[in-house]
N, C-alpha and C positions, 0 to 999 in steps of 0.2 A: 417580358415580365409585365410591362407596363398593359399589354394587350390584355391580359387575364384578369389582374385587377380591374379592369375595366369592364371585363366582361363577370365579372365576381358583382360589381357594384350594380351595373345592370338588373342580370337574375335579382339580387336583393330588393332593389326597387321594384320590379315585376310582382312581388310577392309581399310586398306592403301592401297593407289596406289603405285605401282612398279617405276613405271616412270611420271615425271611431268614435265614442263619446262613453266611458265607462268601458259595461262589458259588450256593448254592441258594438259592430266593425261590416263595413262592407268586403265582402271576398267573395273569389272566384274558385267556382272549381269546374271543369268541362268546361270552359266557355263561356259559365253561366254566372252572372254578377247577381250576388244574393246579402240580403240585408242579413243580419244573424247575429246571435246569442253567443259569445265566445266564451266556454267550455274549459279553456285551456288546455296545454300541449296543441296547437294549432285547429281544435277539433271546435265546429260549429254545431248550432242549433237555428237549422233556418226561422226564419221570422217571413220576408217579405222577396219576392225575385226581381228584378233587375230594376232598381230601385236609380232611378234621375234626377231627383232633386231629394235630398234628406235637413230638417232643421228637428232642433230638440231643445228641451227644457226640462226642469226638473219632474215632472209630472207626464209629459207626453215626447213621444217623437210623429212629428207629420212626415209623411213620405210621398212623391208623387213616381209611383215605378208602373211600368209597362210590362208585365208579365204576358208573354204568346201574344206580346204585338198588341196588348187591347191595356188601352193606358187610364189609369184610372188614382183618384186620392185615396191616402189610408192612413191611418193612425195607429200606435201602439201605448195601450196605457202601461208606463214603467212600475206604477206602483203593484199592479197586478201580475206581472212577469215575472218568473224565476223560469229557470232552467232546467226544471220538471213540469211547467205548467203546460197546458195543452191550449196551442195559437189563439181558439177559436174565445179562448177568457178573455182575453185582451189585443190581439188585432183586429181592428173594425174596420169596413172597407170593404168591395170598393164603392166609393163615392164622384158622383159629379161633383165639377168642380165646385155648381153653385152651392149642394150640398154640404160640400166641406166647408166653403166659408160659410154658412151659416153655424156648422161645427165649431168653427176655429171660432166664433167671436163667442158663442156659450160657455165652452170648454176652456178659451184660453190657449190654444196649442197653437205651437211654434209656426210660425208665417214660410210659406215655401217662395224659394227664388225660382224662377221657369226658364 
C-alpha cells in the first residue's frame, strides 16, 4: 500500500506545473514544455515553447525559452492577452539579449535569472 501511494504522489507531482502566475502556467504535453494560457479543465492556450528562464510583473512576463534548439528573449504583454486573442498582439520576440535589456529598462519588464 505504502508503494502506491507513493507512486500516486509521484504521477501527481509529474503533472504539476513548474511555474504559474495567475492564468498562465508552464506544461507539458509530448515532451514538449510550453509556456501557456490556462483555459481550464486542464486545457491550454500555448503562448511560448520551451520556455528556461520565466519572471513576471503585473504588466508583463519576460521569458528567456529555446524553441527548436535556437534560444532567444521574449516577452508577453498581459494587459493585451485574453484567451481568444491571437499571440502575434501580444508576444514579442525573439529578441537578442542586448535587445531585450534595452526593452526591459524602457518597458520596465521583469529581470530574467540565466
Amino acid at each position: 500500500m505504502k508503494h502506491i501511494s507513493f507512486l500516486v504522489a509521484v504521477l501527481l507531482v509529474g503533472c504539476s506545473s513548474s511555474w504559474s502566475d495567475g492564468p498562465y502556467e508552464v506544461y507539458w504535453i509530448d515532451g514538449v514544455k510550453s509556456l501557456g494560457f490556462n483555459v481550464g479543465d486542464g486545457a491550454y492556450i500555448g503562448r511560448i515553447d520551451e520556455p528556461m528562464s520565466i519572471n513576471a510583473n503585473e504588466k508583463f512576463i519576460s521569458v528567456y525559452a529555446c524553441p527548436e534548439q535556437s534560444c532567444a528573449y521574449y516577452y508577453i504583454d498581459r494587459e493585451k492577452d485574453h484567451k481568444f486573442a491571437d499571440a502575434t498582439e501580444f508576444v514579442f520576440g525573439p529578441y537578442t539579449k542586448e535587445s531585450f535589456v534595452k526593452l526591459q529598462k524602457k518597458l520596465i519588464l521583469p529581470e530574467l535569472n540565466e
